[in-house]
ZAMARGU-4260 file (C-alpha; in steps of 0.2 Angstrom, whole numbers, plus 5000, padded with zeros to 4 digits):
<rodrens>
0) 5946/5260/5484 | 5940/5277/5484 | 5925/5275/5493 | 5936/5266/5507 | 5945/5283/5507
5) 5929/5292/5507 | 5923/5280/5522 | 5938/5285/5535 | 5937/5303/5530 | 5919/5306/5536
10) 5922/5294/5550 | 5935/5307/5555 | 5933/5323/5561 | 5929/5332/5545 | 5914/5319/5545
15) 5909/5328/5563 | 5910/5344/5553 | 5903/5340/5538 | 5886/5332/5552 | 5888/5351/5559
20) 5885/5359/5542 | 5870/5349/5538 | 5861/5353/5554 | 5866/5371/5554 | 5860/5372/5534
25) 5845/5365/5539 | 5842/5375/5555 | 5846/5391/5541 | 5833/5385/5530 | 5821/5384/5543
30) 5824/5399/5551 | 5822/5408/5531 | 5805/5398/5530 | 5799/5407/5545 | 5805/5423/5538
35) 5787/5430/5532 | 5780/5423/5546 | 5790/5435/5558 | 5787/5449/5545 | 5769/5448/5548
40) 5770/5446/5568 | 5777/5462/5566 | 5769/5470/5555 | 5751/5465/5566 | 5760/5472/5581
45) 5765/5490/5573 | 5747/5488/5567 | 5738/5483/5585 | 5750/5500/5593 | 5745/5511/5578
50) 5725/5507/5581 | 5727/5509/5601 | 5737/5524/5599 | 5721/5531/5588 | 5709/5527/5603
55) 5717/5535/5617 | 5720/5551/5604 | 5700/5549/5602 | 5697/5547/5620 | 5708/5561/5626
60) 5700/5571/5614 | 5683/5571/5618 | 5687/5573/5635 | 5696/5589/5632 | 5681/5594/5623
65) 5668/5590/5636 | 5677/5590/5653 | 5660/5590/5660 | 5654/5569/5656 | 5653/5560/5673
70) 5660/5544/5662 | 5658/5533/5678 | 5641/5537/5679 | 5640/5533/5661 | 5653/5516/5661
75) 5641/5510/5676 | 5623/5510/5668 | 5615/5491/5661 | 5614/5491/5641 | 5594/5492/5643
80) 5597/5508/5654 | 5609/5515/5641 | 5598/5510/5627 | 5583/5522/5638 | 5595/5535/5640
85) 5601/5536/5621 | 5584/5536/5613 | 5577/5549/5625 | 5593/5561/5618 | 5599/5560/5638
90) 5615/5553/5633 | 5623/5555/5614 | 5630/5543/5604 | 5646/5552/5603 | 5647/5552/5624
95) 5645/5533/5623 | 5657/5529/5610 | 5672/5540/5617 | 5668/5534/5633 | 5670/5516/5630
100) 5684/5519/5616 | 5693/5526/5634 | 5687/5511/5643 | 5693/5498/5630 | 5710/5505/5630
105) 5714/5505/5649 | 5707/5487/5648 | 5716/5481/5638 | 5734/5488/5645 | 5733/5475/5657
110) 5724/5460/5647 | 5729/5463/5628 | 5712/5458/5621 | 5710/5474/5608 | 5719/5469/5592
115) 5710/5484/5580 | 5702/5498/5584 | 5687/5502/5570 | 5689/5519/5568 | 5675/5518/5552
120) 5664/5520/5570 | 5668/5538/5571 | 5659/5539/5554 | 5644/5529/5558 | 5639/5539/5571
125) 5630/5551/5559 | 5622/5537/5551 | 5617/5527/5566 | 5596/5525/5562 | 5590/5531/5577
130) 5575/5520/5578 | 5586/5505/5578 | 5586/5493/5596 | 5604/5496/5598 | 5605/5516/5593
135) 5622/5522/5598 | 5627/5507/5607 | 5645/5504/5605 | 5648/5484/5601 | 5665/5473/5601
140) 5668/5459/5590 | 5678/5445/5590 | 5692/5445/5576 | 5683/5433/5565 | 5669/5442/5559
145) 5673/5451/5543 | 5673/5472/5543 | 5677/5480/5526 | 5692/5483/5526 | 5700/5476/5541
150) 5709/5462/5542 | 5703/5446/5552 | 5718/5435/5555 | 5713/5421/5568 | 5733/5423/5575
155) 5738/5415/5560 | 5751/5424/5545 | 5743/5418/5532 | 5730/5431/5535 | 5740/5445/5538
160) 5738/5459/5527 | 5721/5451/5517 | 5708/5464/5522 | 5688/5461/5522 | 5679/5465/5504
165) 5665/5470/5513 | 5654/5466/5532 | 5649/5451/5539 | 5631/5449/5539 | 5629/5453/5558
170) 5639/5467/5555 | 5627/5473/5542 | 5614/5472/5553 | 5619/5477/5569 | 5624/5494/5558
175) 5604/5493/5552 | 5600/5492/5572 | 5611/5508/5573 | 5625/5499/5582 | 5643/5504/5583
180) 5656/5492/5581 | 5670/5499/5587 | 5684/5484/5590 | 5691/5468/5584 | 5698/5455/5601
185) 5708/5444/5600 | 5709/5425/5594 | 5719/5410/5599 | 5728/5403/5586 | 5716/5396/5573
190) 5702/5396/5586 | 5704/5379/5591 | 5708/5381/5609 | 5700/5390/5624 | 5714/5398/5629
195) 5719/5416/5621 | 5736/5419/5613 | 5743/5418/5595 | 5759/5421/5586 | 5754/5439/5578
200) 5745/5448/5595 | 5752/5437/5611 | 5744/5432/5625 | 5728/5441/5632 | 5723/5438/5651
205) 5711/5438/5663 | 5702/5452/5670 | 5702/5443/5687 | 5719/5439/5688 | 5733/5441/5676
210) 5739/5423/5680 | 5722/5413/5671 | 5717/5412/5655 | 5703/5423/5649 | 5697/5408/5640
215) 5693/5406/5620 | 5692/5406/5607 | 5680/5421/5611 | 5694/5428/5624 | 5698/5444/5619
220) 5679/5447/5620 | 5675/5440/5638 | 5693/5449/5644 | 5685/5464/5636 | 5665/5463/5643
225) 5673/5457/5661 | 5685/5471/5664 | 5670/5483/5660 | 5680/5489/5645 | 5662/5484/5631
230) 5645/5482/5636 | 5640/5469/5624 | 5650/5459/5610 | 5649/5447/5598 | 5659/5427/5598
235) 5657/5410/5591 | 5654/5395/5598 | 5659/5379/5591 | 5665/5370/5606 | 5662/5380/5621
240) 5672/5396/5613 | 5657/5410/5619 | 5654/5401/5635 | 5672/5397/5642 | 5676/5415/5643
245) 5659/5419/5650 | 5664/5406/5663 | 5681/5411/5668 | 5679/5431/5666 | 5662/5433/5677
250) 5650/5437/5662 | 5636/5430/5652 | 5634/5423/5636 | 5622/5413/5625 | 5627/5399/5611
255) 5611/5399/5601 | 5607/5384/5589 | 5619/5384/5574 | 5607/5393/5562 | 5598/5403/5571
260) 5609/5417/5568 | 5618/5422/5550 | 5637/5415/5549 | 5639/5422/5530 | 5654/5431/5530
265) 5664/5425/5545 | 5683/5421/5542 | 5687/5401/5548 | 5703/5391/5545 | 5689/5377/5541
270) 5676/5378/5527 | 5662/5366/5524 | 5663/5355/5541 | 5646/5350/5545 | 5645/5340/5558
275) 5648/5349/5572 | 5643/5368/5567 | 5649/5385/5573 | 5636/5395/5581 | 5635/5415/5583
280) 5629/5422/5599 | 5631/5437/5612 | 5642/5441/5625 | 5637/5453/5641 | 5636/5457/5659
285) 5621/5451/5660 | 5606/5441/5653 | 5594/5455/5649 | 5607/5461/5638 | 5608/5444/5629
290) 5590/5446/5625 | 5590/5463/5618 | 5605/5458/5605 | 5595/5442/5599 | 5582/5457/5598
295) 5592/5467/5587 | 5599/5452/5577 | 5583/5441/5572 | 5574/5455/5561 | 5570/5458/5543
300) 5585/5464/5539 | 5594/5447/5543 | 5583/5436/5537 | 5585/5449/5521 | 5601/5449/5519
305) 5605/5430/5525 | 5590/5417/5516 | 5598/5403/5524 | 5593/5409/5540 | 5575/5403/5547
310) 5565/5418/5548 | 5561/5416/5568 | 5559/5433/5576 | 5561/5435/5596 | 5547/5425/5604
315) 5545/5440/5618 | 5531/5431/5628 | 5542/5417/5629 | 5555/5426/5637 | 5543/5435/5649
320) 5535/5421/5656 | 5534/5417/5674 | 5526/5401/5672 | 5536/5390/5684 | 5550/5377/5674
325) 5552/5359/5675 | 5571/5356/5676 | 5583/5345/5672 | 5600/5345/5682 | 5614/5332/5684
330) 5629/5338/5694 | 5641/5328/5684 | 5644/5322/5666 | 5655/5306/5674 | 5669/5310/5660
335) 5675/5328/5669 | 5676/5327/5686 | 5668/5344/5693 | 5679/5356/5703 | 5672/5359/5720
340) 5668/5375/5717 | 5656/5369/5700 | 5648/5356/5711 | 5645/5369/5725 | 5638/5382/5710
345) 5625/5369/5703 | 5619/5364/5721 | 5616/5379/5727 | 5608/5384/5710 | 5597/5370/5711
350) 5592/5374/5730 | 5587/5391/5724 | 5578/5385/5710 | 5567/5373/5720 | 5564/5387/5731
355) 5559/5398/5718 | 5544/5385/5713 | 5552/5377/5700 | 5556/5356/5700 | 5570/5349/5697
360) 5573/5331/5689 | 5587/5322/5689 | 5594/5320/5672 | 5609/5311/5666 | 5616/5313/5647
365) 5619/5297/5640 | 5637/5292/5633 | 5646/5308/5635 | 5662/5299/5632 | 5657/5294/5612
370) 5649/5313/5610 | 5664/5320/5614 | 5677/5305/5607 | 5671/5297/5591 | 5655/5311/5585
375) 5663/5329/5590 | 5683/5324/5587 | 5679/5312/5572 | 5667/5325/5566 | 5680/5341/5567
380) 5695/5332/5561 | 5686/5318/5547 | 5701/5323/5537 | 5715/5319/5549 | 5716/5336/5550
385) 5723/5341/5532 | 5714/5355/5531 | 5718/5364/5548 | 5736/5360/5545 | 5736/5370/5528
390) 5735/5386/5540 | 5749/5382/5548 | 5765/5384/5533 | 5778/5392/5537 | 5771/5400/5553
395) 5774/5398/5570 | 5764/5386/5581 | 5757/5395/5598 | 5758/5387/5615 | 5742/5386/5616
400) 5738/5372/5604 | 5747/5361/5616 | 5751/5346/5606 | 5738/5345/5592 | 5749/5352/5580
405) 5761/5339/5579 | 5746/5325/5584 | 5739/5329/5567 | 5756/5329/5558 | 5757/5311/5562
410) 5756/5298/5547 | 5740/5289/5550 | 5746/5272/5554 | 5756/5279/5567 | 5739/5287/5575
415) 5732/5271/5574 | 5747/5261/5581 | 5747/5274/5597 | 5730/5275/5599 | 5729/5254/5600
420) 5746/5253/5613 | 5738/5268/5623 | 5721/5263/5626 | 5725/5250/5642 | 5734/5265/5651
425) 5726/5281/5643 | 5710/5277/5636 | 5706/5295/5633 | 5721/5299/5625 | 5719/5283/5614
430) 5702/5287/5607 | 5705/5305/5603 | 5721/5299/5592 | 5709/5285/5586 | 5696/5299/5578
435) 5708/5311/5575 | 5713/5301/5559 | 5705/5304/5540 | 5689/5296/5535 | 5682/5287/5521
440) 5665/5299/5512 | 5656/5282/5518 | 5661/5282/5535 | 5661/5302/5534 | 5641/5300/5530
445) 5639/5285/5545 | 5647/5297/5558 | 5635/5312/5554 | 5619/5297/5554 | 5626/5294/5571
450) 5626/5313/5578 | 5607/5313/5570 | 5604/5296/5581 | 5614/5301/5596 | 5604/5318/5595
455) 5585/5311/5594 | 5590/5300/5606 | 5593/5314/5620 | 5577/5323/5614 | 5570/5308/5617
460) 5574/5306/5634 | 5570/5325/5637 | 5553/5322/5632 | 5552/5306/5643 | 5554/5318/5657
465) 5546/5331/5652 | 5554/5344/5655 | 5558/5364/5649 | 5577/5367/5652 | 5593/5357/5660
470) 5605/5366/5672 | 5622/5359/5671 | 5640/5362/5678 | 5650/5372/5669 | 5669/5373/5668
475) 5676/5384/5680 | 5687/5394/5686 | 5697/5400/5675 | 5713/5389/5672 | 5731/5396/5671
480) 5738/5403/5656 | 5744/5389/5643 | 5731/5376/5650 | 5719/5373/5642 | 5727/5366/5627
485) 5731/5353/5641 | 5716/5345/5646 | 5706/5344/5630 | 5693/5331/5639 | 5688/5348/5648
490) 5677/5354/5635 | 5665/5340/5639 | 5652/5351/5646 | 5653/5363/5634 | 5653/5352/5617
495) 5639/5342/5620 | 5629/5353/5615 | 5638/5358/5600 | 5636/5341/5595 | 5616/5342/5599
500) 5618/5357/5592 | 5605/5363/5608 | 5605/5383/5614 | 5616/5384/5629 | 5621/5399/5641
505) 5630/5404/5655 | 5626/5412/5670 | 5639/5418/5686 | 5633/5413/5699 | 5648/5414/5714
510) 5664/5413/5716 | 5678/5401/5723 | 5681/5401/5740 | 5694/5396/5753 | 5684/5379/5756
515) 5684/5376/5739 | 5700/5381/5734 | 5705/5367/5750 | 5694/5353/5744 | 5705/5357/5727
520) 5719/5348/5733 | 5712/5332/5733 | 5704/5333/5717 | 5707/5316/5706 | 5698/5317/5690
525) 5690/5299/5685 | 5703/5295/5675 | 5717/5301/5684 | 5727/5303/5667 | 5737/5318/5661
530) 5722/5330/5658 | 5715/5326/5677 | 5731/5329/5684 | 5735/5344/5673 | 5716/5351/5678
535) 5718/5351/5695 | 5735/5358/5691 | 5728/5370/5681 | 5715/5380/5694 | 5726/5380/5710
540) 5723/5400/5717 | 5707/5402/5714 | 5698/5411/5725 | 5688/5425/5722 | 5686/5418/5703
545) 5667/5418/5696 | 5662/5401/5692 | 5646/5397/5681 | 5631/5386/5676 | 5627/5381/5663
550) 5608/5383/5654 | 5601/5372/5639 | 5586/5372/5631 | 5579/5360/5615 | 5584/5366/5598
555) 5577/5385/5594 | 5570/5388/5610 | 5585/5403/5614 | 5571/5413/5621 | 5566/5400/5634
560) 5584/5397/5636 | 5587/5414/5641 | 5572/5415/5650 | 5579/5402/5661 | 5594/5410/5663
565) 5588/5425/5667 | 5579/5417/5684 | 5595/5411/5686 | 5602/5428/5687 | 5589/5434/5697
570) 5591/5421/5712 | 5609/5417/5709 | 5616/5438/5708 | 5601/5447/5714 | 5611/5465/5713
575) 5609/5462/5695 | 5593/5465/5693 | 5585/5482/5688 | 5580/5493/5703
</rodrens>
């Protein structure tokens, strides 16, 4: 009887009410749990204006002082010109780093891709050894590598407010090579995207055009180098994250093999995933500078200071050489379409090439679909995810995840479930969900056998051929803001040779034009799915925007790499080259 009673009471309008009040108590509850999170957004942003506010005082200060400096004189020379000028005592160290501290701010008022300014620089500069490669040489670091002190928070709460115990290993060395690292750039959220924005700094932008993507996860570093405002930097790469923003903001940069530079002390959301490995590697305006970094960075002190790390010093006659290259090439991957403007970039590189004295071969990577599917995805996420996941509690979740977030939320059946009624209409879709669930330590260790395989196998056909180098498309241009999180099948170019784990660069070598940009309308994908049509969505108004190739070499041959690139540069962008 009473719970009759009961029944018809909630069935009434005081059971509306009583619906209301549960979904506003548990709207309130969320909202508390995401209290802390907003404390730290804020806190980073009254942080991020305290630091930039120091480097206009610092900048404006030296200018006072020596009204005399022609700093577009100084902002225009080439890192090996500004190396020459330092060590003769032509230029100070003190002229540079003002200079560029200037620089950097005014960048970043129109791409927000300075996140900390590391005043310690100012200190440094009496202890800059001046014998060191990089004497006086002001260098930018994406927010992941570790600086005493100073807080690297990949965009995520969790890491707000926990500052460095002491410097990355790059850091202490690029201080031994009389370096000055003077800011942290920003991150996507977590890193696991090549786009550039995040809950505790925002959104940074392109140089080119404030409507694209700067690219990531190294954004706030190609934003920086592109708009003039660094002459060399520091990113990671584990899926294309140095060479997306290379790509998309008109610079260079080089994703070495995984070891060959020190990762001890870098901040990750992801400890101990071995599969598919995070690589350091420079960021510049051009490939000489590339070179004088891996200089700097594979010395004593490095190999010192990190054991792990194979004791391989710059191979200079290697990079010298003129010898002419053999030269693999494919214009297409068959799993991304190429833009018009990429296929146009890799031709008439090729042309140049051949020109030049060098052959081409046609060369065409085998199985792209399970590099990038079953050994990169499963090998990332071989815990459905749990991991990653942790780093997100409580906080908020960017935009610029697209849908992973909640994709890895999903119970594991329902992956598989989705993945099996999907895979007749979106096949792509399908297997990423398929290998994004958890796996067994048995299957764990059958996946990394099968990147080993799958790796030996593509050296193999590379010897078949014979040849030095492969040239390759590389994404471009540079997408609109938020998508890159939708078109994850993009990064096929790119994390192929993560999961090789092969040295590959990128060079600029044109720019979109009208032609292009009209052949862009027609664009299809070969799938014609969601991330096709969001693609071609994606890199609509285009023209004028730098578009790349891409360079690889076999497994700790960077200096060959580079060399390759570097003749790259020099038929592609003559203007670049020393006078």
């Amino acid at each position: 009887m009473v719970l009759d009673k009961l029944w018809v009471a909630l069935s009434g309008a005081s059971g509306a009410a009583l619906a209301c009040c549960f979904v506003a108590a548990a709207a309130a509850l969320r909202w508390s749990g995401r209290q802390p999170a907003r404390r730290a957004a804020a806190r980073a942003r009254q942080r991020q204006q305290a630091a930039l506010e120091s480097m206009e005082k610092a900048a404006q200060r030296f200018r006072l002082q020596n009204p005399d400096l022609d700093s577009e004189a100084l902002l225009s020379l080439t890192l090996p010109q500004l190396v020459q000028k330092l060590h003769s005592g032509e230029l100070s160290p003190e002229a540079v780093l003002f200079t560029y501290v200037g620089k950097a701010w005014e960048v970043n008022k129109e791409t927000n891709c300075v996140i900390t300014y590391l005043a310690d620089c100012e200190t440094q500069l009496s202890r800059a050894p001046r014998q060191g490669l990089l004497y006086g040489v002001p260098v930018s670091l994406k927010e992941c590598f570790s600086y005493k002190g100073q807080y690297s928070t990949l965009g995520l709460s969790l890491n707000e407010g926990v500052p460095a115990e002491c410097d990355s290993v790059v850091v202490q060395v690029l201080k031994l090579q009389g370096a000055l690292p003077f800011v942290h750039t920003n991150v996507p959220q977590s890193m696991f995207s090549y786009d550039c924005s995040n809950p505790l700094f925002g959104q940074s932008t392109n140089p080119w055009k404030s409507s694209k993507s700067p690219g990531g996860s190294s954004g706030g570093e190609g934003a920086l180098i592109g708009a003039g405002g660094s002459l060399l930097g520091l990113g990671t790469d584990i899926g294309g994250s140095i060479r997306f923003p290379s790509s998309f903001c008109g610079i260079c940069g080089l994703k070495p093999t995984a070891n060959r530079i020190s990762t001890s002390g870098l901040k990750s959301c992801v400890y101990g995933q071995m599969a598919v490995k995070t690589a350091v590697g420079p960021m510049a305006r051009d490939v000489e500078s590339l070179a004088l970094c891996l200089r700097a960075l594979l010395c004593e002190e490095m190999f010192r200071l990190d054991p792990t790390i194979p004791p391989l010093p710059f191979k200079e006659e290697v990079y010298r050489s003129s010898r002419p290259l053999r030269v693999g090439y494919y214009e297409t991957d068959n799993y991304t379409m190429p833009t018009p403007a990429m296929k146009r970039a890799l031709l008439e590189t090729k042309k140049s090439l051949e020109a030049a004295g060098h052959t081409l071969v046609p060369f065409q990577p085998s199985n792209v679909w399970y590099a990038l599917e079953t050994l990169s995805t499963g090998g990332l996420f071989s815990d459905g995810g749990s991991t990653f996941l942790q780093n997100f509690k409580g906080d908020f979740v960017d935009s610029c995840l697209g849908d992973l977030i909640w994709i890895l939320k999903l119970p594991e059946w329902l992956k598989g479930l989705l993945a099996f009624l999907l895979k007749p209409l979106l096949p792509r879709l399908a297997a990423f969900l398929r290998n994004l669930r958890s796996r067994s330590t048995r299957k764990l260790w059958k996946l990394q056998h099968e990147i080993e395989v799958y790796r030996q196998s593509t050296i193999a056909q590379w010897r078949a051929l014979d040849l030095d180098v492969l040239l390759t498309p590389m994404l471009g241009p540079a997408m609109d803001l938020n998508f890159p999180g939708k078109t994850t099948g993009a990064i096929s170019y790119t994390v192929l040779y993560n999961c090789l784990d092969f040295p590959a660069g990128v060079v600029p070598v044109t720019t979109v034009t009208v032609e292009d940009e009209a052949q862009m309308e027609h664009y299809r994908g070969y799938f014609g799915d969601i991330w096709d049509k969001k693609l071609q969505k994606a890199m609509k108004e285009s023209v004028g925007l730098p578009v790349a190739v891409q360079c690889v070499a076999l497994p700790w041959q960077e200096e060959l790499c580079l060399r390759f690139m570097r003749e790259v540069e020099r038929l592609m962008t003559p203007e670049k080259q020393p006078s």
